[in-house]
TORNU-175934 format. One record per residue: residue number from 1; residue in one letter; x, y negated, z of N, C-alpha, C, O, CB in turn. Coordinates in steps of 0.05 Angstrom, whole numbers. Glycine has a CB too. Example, Ala and Ser with C-alpha at 12.3 -4.5 7.8 and 13.67 -1.06 7.14 Angstrom:
# TORNU-175934
+-----+------+--------+--------+--------+--------+--------+--------+--------+--------+--------+--------+--------+--------+--------+--------+--------+
|  nr | rest |   n_c1 |   n_c2 |   n_c3 |  ca_c1 |  ca_c2 |  ca_c3 |   c_c1 |   c_c2 |   c_c3 |   o_c1 |   o_c2 |   o_c3 |  cb_c1 |  cb_c2 |  cb_c3 |
+-----+------+--------+--------+--------+--------+--------+--------+--------+--------+--------+--------+--------+--------+--------+--------+--------+
|   1 |    a |    264 |    114 |    156 |    246 |     90 |    156 |    264 |     66 |    156 |    285 |     66 |    169 |    226 |     89 |    181 |
|   2 |    s |    257 |     45 |    142 |    273 |     21 |    143 |    258 |     -1 |    157 |    268 |    -23 |    161 |    282 |     12 |    114 |
+-----+------+--------+--------+--------+--------+--------+--------+--------+--------+--------+--------+--------+--------+--------+--------+--------+
END
This chain:
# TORNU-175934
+-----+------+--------+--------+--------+--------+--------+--------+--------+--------+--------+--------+--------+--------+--------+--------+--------+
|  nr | rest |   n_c1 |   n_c2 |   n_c3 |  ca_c1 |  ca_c2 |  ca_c3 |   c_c1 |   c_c2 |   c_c3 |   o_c1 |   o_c2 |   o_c3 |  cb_c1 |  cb_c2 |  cb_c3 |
+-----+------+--------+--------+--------+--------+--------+--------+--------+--------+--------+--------+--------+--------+--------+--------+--------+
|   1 |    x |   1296 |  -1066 |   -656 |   1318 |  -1067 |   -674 |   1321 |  -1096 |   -683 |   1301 |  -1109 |   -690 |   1315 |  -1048 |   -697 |
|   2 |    x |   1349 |  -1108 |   -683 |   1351 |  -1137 |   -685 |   1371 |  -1139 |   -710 |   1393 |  -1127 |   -710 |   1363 |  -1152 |   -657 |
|   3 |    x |   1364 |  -1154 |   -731 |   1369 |  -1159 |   -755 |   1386 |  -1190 |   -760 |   1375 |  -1208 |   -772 |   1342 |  -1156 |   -768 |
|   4 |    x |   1411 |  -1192 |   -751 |   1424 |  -1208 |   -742 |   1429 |  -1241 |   -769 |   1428 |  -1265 |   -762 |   1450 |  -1188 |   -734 |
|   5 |    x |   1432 |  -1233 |   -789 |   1425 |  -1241 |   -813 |   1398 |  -1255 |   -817 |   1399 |  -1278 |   -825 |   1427 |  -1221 |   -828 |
|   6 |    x |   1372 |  -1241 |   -814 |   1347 |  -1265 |   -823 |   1334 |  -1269 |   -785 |   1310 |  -1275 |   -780 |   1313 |  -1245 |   -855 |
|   7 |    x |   1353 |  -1264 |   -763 |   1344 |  -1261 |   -739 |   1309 |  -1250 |   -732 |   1293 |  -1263 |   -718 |   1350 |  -1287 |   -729 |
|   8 |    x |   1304 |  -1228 |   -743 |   1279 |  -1210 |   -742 |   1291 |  -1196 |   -724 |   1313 |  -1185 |   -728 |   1267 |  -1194 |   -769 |
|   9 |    x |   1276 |  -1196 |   -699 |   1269 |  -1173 |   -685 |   1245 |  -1156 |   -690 |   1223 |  -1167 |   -687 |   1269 |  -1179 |   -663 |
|  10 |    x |   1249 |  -1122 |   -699 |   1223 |  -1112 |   -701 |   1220 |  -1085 |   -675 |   1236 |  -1067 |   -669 |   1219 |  -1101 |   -736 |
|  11 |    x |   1200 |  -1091 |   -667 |   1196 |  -1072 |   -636 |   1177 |  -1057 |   -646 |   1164 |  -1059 |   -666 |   1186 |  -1088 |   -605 |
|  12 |    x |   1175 |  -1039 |   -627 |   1148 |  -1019 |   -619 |   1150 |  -1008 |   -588 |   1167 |  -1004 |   -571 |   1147 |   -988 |   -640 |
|  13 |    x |   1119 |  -1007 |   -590 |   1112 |   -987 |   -563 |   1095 |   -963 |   -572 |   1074 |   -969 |   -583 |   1093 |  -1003 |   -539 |
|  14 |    x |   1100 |   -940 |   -570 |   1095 |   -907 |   -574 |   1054 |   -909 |   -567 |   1043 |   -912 |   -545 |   1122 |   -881 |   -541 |
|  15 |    x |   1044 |   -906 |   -588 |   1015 |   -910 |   -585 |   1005 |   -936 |   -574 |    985 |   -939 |   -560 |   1006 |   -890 |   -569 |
|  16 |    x |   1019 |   -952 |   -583 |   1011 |   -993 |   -577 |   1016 |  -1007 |   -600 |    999 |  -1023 |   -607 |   1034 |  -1013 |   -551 |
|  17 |    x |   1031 |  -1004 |   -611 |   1041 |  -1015 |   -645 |   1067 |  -1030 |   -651 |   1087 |  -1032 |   -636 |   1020 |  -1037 |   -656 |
|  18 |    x |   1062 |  -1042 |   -676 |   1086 |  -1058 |   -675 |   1092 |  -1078 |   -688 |   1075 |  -1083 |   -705 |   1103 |  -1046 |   -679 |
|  19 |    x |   1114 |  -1099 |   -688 |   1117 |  -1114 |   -683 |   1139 |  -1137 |   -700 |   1161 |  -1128 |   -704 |   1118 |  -1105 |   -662 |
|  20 |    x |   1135 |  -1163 |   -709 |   1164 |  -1169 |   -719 |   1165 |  -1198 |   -706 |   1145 |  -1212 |   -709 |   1170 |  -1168 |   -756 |
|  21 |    x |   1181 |  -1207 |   -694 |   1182 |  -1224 |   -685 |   1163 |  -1238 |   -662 |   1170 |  -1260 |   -654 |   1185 |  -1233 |   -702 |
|  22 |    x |   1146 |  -1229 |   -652 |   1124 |  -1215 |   -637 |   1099 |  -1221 |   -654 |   1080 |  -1232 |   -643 |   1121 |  -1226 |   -605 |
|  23 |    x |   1099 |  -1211 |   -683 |   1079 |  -1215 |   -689 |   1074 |  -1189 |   -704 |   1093 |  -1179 |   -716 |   1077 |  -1240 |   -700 |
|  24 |    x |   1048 |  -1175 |   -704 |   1038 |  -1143 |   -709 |   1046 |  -1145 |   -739 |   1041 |  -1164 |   -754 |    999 |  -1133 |   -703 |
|  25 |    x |   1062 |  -1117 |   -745 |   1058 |  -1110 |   -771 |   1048 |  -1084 |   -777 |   1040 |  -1068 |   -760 |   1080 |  -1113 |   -784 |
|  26 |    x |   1049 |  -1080 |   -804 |   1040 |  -1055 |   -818 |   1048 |  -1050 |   -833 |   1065 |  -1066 |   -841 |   1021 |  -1051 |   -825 |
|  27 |    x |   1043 |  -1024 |   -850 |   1049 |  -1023 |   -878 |   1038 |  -1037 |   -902 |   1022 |  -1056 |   -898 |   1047 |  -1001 |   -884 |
|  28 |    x |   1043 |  -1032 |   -925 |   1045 |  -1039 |   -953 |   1012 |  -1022 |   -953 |   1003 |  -1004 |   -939 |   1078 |  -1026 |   -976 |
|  29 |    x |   1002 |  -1038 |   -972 |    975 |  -1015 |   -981 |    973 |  -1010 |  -1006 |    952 |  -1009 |  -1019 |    945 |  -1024 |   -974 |
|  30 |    x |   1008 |  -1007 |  -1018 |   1005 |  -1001 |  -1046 |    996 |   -971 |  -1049 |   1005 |   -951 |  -1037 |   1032 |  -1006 |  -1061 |
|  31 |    x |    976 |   -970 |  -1068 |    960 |   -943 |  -1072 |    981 |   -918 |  -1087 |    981 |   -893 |  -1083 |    932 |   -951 |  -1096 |
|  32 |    x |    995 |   -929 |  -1102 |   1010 |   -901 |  -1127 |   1045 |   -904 |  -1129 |   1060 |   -923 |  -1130 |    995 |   -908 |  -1169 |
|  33 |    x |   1049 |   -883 |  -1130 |   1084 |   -887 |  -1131 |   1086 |   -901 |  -1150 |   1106 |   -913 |  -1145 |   1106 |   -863 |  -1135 |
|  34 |    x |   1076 |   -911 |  -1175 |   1082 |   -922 |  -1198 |   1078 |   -948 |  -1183 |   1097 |   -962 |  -1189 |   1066 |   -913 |  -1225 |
|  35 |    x |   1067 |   -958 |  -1172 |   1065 |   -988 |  -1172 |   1081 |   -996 |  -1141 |   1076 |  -1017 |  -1130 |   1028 |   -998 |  -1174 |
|  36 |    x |   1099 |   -979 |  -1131 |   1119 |   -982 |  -1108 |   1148 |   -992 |  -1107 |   1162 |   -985 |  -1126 |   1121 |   -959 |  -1098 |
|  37 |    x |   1154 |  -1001 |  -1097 |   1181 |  -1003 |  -1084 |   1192 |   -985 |  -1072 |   1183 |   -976 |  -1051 |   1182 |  -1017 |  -1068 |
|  38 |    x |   1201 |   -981 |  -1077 |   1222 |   -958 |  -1052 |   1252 |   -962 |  -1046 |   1268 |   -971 |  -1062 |   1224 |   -926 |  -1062 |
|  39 |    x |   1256 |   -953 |  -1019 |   1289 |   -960 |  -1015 |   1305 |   -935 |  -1002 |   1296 |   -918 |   -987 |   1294 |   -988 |   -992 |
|  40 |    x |   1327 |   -938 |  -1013 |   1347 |   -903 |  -1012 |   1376 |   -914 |  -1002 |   1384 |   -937 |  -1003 |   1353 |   -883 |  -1053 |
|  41 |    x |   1388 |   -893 |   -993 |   1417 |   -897 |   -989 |   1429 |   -883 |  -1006 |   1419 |   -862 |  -1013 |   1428 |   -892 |   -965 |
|  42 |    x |   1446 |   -888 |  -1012 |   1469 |   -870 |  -1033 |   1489 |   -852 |  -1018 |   1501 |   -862 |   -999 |   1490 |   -891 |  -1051 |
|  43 |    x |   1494 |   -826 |  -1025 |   1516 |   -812 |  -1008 |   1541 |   -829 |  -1013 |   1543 |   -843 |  -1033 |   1521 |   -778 |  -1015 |
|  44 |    x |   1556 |   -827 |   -998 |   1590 |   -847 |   -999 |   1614 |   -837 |   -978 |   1637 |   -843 |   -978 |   1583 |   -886 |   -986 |
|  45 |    x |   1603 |   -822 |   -962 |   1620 |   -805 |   -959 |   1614 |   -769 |   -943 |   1626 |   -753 |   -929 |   1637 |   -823 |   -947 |
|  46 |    x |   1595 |   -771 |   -954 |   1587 |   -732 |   -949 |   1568 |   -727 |   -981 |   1545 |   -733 |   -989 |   1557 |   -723 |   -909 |
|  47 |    x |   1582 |   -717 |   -990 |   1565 |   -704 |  -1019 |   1558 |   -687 |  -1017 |   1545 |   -682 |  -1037 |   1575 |   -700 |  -1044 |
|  48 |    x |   1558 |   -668 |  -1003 |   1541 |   -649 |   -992 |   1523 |   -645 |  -1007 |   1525 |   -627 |  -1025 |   1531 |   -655 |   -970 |
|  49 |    x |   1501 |   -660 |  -1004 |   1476 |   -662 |  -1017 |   1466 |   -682 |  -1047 |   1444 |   -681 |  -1059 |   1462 |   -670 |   -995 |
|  50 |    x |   1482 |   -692 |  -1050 |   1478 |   -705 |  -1079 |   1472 |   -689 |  -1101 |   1467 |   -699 |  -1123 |   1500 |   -720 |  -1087 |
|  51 |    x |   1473 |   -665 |  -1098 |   1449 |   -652 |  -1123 |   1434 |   -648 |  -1114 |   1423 |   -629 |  -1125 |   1449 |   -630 |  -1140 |
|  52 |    x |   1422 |   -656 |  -1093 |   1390 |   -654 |  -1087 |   1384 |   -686 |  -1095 |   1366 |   -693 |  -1110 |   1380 |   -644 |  -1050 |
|  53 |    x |   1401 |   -702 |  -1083 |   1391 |   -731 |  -1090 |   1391 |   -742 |  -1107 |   1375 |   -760 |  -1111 |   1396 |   -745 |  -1083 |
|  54 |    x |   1413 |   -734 |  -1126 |   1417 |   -745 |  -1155 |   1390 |   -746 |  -1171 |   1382 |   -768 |  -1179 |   1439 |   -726 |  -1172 |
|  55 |    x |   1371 |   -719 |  -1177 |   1350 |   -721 |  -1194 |   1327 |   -732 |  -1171 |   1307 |   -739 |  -1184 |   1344 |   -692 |  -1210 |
|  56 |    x |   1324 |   -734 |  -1145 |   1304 |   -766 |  -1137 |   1307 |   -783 |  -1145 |   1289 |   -797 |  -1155 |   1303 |   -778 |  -1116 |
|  57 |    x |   1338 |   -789 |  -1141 |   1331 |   -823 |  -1150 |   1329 |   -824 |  -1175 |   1312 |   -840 |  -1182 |   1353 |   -847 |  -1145 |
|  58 |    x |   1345 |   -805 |  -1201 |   1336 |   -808 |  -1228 |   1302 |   -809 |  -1239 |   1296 |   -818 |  -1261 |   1350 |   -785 |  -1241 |
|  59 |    x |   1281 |   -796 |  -1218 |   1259 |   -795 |  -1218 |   1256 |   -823 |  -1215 |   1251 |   -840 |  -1233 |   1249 |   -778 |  -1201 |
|  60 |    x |   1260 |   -826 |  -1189 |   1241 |   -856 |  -1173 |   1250 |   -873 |  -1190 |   1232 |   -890 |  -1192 |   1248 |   -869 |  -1139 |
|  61 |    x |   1272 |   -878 |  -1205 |   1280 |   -892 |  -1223 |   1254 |   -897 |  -1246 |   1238 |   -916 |  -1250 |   1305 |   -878 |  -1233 |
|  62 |    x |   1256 |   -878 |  -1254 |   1230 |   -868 |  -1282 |   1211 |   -882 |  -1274 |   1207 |   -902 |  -1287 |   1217 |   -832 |  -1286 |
|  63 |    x |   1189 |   -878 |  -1244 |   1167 |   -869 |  -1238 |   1156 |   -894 |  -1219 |   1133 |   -899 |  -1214 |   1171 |   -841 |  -1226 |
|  64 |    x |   1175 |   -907 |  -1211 |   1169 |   -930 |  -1189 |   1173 |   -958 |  -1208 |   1183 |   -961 |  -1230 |   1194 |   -929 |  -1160 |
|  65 |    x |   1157 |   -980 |  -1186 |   1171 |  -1006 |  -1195 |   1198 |  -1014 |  -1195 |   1208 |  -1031 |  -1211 |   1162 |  -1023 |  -1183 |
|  66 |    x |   1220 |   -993 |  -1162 |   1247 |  -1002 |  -1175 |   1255 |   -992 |  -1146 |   1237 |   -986 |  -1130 |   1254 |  -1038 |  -1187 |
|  67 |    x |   1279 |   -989 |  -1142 |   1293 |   -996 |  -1123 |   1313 |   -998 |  -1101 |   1337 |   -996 |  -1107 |   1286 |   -996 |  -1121 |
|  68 |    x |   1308 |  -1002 |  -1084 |   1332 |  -1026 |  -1071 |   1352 |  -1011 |  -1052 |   1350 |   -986 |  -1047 |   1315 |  -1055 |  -1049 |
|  69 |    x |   1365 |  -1021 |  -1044 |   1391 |  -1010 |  -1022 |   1396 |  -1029 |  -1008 |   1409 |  -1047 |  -1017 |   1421 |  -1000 |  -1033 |
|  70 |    x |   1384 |  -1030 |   -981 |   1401 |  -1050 |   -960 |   1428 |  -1037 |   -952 |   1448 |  -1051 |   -949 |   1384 |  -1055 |   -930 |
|  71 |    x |   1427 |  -1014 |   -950 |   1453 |  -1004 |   -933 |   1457 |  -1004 |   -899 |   1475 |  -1008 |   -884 |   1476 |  -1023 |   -943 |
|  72 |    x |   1429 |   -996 |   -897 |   1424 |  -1001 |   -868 |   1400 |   -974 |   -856 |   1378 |   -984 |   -856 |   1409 |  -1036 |   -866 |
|  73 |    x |   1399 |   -948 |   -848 |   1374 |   -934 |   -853 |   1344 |   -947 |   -839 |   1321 |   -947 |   -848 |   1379 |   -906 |   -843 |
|  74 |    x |   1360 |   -959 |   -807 |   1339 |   -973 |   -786 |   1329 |  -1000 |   -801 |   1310 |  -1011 |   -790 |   1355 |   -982 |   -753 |
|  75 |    x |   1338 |  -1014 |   -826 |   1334 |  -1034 |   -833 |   1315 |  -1021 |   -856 |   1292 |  -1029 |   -853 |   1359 |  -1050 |   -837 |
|  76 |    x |   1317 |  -1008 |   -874 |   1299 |   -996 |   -892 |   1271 |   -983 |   -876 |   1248 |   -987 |   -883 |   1315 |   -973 |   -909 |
|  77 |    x |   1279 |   -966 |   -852 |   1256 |   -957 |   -846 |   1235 |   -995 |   -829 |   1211 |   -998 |   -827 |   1265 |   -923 |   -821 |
|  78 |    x |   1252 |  -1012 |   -823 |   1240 |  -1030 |   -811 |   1220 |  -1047 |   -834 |   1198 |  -1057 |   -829 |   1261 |  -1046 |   -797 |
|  79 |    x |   1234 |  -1045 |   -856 |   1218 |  -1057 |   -880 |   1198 |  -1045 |   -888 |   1179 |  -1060 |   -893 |   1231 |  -1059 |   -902 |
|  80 |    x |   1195 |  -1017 |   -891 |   1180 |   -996 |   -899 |   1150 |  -1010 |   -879 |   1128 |  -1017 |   -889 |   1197 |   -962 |   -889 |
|  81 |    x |   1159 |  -1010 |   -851 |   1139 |  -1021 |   -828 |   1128 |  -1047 |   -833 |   1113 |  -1056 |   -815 |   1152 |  -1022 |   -802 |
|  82 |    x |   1132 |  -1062 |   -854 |   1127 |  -1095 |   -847 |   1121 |  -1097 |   -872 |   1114 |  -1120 |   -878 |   1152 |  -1117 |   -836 |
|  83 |    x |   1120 |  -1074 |   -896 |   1105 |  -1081 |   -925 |   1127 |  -1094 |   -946 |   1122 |  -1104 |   -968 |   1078 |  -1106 |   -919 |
|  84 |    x |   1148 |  -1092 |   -936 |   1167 |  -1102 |   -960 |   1183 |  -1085 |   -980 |   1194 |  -1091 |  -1001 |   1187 |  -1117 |   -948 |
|  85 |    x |   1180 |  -1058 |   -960 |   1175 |  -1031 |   -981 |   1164 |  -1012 |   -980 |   1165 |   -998 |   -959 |   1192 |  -1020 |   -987 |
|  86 |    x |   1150 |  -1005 |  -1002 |   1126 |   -985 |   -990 |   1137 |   -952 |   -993 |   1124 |   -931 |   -996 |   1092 |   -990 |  -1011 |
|  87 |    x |   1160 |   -955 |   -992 |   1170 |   -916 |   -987 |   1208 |   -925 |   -983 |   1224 |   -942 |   -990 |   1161 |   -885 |  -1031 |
|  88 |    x |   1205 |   -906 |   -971 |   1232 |   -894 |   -971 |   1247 |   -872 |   -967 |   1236 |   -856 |   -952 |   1241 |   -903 |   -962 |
|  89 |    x |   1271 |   -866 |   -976 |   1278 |   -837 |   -965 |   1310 |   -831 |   -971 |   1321 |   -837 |   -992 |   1258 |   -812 |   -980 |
|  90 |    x |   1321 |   -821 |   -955 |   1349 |   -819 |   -955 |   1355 |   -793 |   -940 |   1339 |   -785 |   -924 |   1362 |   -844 |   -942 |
|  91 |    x |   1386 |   -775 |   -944 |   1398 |   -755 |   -934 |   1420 |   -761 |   -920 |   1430 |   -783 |   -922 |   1404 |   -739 |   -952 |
|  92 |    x |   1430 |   -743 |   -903 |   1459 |   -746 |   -885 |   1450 |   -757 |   -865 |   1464 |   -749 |   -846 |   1486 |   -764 |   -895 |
|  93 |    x |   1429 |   -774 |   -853 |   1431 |   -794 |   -836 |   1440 |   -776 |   -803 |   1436 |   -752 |   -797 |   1399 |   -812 |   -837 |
|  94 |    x |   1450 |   -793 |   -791 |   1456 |   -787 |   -762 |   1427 |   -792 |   -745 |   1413 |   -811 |   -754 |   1482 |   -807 |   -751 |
|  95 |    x |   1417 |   -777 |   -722 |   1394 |   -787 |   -710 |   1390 |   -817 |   -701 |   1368 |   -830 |   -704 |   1390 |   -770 |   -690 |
|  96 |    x |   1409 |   -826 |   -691 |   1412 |   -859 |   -683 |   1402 |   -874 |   -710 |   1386 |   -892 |   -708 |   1449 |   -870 |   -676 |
|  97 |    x |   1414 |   -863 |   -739 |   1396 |   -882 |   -753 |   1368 |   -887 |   -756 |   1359 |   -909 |   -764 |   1401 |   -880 |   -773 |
|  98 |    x |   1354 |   -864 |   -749 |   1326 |   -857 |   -757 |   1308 |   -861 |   -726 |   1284 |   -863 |   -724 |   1323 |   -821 |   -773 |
|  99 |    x |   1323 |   -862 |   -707 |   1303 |   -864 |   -683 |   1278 |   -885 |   -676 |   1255 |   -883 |   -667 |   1320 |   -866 |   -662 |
| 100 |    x |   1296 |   -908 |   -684 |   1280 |   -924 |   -674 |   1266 |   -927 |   -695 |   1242 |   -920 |   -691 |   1289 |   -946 |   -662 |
| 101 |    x |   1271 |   -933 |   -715 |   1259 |   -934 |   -745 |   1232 |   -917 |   -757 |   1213 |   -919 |   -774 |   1283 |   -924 |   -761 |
| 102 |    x |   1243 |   -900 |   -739 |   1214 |   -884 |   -740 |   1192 |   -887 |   -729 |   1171 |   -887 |   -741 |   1215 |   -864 |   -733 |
| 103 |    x |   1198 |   -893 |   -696 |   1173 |   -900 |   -686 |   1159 |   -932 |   -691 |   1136 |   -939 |   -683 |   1178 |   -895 |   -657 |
| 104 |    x |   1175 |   -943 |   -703 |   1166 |   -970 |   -715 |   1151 |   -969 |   -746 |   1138 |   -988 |   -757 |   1193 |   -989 |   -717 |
| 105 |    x |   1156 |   -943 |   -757 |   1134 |   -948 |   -785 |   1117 |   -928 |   -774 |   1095 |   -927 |   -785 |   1145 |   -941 |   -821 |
| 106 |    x |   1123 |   -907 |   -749 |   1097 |   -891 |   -742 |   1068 |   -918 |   -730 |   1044 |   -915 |   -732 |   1109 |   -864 |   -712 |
| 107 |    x |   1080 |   -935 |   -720 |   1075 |   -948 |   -704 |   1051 |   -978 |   -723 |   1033 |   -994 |   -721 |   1106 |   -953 |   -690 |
| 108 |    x |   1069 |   -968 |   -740 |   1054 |   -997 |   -764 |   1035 |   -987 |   -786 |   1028 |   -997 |   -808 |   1081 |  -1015 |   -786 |
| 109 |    x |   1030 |   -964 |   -774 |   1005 |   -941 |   -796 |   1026 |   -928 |   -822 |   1015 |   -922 |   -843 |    969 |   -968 |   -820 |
| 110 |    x |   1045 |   -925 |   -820 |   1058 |   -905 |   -829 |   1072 |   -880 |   -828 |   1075 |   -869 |   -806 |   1065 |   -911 |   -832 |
| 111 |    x |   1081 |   -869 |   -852 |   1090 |   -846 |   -840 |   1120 |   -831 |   -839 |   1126 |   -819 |   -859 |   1075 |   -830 |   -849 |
| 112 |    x |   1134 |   -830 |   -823 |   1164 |   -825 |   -828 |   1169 |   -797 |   -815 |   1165 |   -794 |   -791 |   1185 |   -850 |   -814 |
| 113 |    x |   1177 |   -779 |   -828 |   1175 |   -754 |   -836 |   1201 |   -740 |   -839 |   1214 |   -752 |   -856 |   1161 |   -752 |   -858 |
| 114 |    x |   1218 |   -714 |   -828 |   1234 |   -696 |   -835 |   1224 |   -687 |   -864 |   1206 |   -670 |   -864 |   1236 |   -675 |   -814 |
| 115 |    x |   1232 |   -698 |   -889 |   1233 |   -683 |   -906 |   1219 |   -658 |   -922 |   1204 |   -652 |   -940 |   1246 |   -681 |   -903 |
| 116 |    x |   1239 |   -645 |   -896 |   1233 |   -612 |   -903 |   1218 |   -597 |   -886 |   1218 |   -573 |   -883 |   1258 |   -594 |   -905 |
| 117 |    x |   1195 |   -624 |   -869 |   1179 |   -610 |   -864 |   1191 |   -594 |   -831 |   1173 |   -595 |   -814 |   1173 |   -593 |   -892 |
| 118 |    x |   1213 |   -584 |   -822 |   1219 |   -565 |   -805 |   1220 |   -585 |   -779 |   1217 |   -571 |   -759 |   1247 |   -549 |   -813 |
| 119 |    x |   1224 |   -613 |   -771 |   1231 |   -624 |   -751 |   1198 |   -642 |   -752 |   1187 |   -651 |   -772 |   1263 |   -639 |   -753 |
| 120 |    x |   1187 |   -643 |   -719 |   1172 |   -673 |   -719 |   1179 |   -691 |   -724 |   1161 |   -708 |   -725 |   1162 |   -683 |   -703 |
| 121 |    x |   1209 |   -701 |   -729 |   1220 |   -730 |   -732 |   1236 |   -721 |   -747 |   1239 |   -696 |   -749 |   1231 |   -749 |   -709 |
| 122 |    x |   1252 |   -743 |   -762 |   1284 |   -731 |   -774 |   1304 |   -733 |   -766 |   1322 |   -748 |   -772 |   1293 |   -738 |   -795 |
| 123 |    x |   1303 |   -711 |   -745 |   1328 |   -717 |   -729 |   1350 |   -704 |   -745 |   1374 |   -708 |   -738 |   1326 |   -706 |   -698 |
| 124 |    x |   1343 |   -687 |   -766 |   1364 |   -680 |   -783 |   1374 |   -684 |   -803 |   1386 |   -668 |   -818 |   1364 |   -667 |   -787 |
| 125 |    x |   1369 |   -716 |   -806 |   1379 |   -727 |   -825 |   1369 |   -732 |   -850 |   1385 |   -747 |   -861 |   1396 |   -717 |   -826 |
| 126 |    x |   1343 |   -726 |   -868 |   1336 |   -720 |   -887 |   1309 |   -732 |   -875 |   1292 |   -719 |   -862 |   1343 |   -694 |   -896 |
| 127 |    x |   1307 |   -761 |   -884 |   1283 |   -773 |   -881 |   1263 |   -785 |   -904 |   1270 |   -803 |   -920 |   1288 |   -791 |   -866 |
| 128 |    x |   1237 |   -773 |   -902 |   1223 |   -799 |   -922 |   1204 |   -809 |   -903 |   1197 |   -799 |   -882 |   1207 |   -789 |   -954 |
| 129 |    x |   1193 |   -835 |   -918 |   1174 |   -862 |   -899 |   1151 |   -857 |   -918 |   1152 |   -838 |   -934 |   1189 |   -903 |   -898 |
| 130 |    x |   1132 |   -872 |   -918 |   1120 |   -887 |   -929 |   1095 |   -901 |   -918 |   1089 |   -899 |   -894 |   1119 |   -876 |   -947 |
| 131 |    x |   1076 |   -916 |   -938 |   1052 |   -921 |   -924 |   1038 |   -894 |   -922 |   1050 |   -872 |   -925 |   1035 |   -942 |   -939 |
| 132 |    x |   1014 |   -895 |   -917 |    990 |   -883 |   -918 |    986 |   -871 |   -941 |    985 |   -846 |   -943 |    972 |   -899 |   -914 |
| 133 |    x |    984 |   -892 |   -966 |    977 |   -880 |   -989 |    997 |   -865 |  -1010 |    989 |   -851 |  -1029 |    965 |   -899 |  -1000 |
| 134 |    x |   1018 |   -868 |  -1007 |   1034 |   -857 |  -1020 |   1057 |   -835 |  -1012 |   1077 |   -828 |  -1024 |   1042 |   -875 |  -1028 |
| 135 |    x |   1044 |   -826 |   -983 |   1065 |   -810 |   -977 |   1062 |   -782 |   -988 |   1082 |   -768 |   -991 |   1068 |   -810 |   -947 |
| 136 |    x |   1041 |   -774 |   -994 |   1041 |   -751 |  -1010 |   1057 |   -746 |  -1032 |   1074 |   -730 |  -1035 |   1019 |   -747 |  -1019 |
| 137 |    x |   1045 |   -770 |  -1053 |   1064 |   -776 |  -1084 |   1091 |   -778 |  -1075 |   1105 |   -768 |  -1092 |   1056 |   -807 |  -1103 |
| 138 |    x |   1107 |   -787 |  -1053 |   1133 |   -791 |  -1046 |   1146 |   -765 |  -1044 |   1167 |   -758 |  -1054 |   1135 |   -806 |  -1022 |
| 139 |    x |   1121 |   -746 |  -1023 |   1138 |   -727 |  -1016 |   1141 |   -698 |  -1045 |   1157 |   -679 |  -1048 |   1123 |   -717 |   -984 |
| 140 |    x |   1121 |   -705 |  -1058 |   1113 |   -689 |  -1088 |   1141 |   -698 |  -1102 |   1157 |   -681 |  -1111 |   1080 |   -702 |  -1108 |
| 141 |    x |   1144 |   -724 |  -1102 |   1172 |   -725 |  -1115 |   1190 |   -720 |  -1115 |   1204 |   -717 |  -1135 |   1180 |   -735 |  -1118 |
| 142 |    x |   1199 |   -714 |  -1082 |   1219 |   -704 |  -1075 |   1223 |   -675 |  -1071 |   1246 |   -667 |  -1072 |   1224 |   -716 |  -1058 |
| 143 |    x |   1200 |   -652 |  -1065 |   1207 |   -626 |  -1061 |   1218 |   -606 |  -1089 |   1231 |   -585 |  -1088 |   1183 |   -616 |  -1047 |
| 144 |    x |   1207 |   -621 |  -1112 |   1226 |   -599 |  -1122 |   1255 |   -600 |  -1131 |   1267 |   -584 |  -1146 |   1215 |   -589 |  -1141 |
| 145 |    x |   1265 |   -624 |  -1118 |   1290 |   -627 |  -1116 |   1310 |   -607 |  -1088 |   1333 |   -597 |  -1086 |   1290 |   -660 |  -1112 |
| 146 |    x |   1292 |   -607 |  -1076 |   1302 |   -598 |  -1038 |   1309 |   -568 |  -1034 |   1292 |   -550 |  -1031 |   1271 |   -603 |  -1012 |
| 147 |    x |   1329 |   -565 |  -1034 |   1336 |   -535 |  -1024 |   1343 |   -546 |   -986 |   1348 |   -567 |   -974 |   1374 |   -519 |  -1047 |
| 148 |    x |   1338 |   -521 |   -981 |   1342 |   -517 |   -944 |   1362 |   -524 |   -936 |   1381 |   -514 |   -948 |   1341 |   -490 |   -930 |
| 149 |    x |   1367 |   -542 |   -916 |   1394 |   -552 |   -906 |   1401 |   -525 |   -901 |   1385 |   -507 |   -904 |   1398 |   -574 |   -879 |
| 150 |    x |   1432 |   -523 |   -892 |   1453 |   -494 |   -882 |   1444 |   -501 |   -849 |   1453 |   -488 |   -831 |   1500 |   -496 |   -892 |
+-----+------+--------+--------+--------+--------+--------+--------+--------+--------+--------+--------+--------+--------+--------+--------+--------+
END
């Protein structure tokens, strides 16, 4: 995935690792959602689901160090991979956003995850990331917000 703006290319190979500019990355080794970053997309045009998302982010708001919106999902999950944010998670996405993105924070000792648990990847749109250490607390934050997609 090529990031045309700070010209970062970040790659992977499926059980080899990965990569930014050809140099190995990883995740963040922040230990606790309280002392994280995290990055989200905002619904903008399917609301569908914004009462599931509305009280995440009012949480992560509360509960985190802060955070951010590129407006990009392959660009958040690429950050997530390289330690510049240690979680993320967003709804609606199309599979093209999350494909590659995925195997690049699987790839950098992280973990990028269907949500709700029902898919090995998120191919349905409803993704969270994180490192290692915080993907539990991430995903605790988010389930009792989550009713079952239709």
């Amino acid at each position: 995935m090529y990031d045309p703006n700070r010209e970062e290319l970040f790659t992977a190979m499926h059980g080899v690792g990965a990569w930014l500019n050809g140099q190995r990355i990883q995740c963040s080794t922040s230990s606790t959602l309280s002392e994280s970053v995290l990055a989200t997309g905002f619904p903008f045009r399917d609301f569908s689901f914004a009462e599931q998302y509305m009280p995440t982010l009012h949480t992560a708001i509360t509960s985190t160090r802060g955070i951010r919106r590129l407006g990009a999902a392959a660009l958040d999950l690429a950050w997530v991979a390289c330690g510049r944010f240690d979680g993320y998670w967003e709804m609606g996405l199309a599979p093209w956003d999350v494909a590659a993105g995925t195997v690049i924070v699987r790839e950098a000792g992280g973990y990028c995850e269907d949500m709700y648990g029902q898919d090995p990847w998120p191919i349905g749109g409803y993704v969270s990331s994180a490192n290692a250490s915080i993907k539990d607390e991430l995903q605790q934050m988010l389930q009792p917000h989550l009713r079952r997609p239709e």
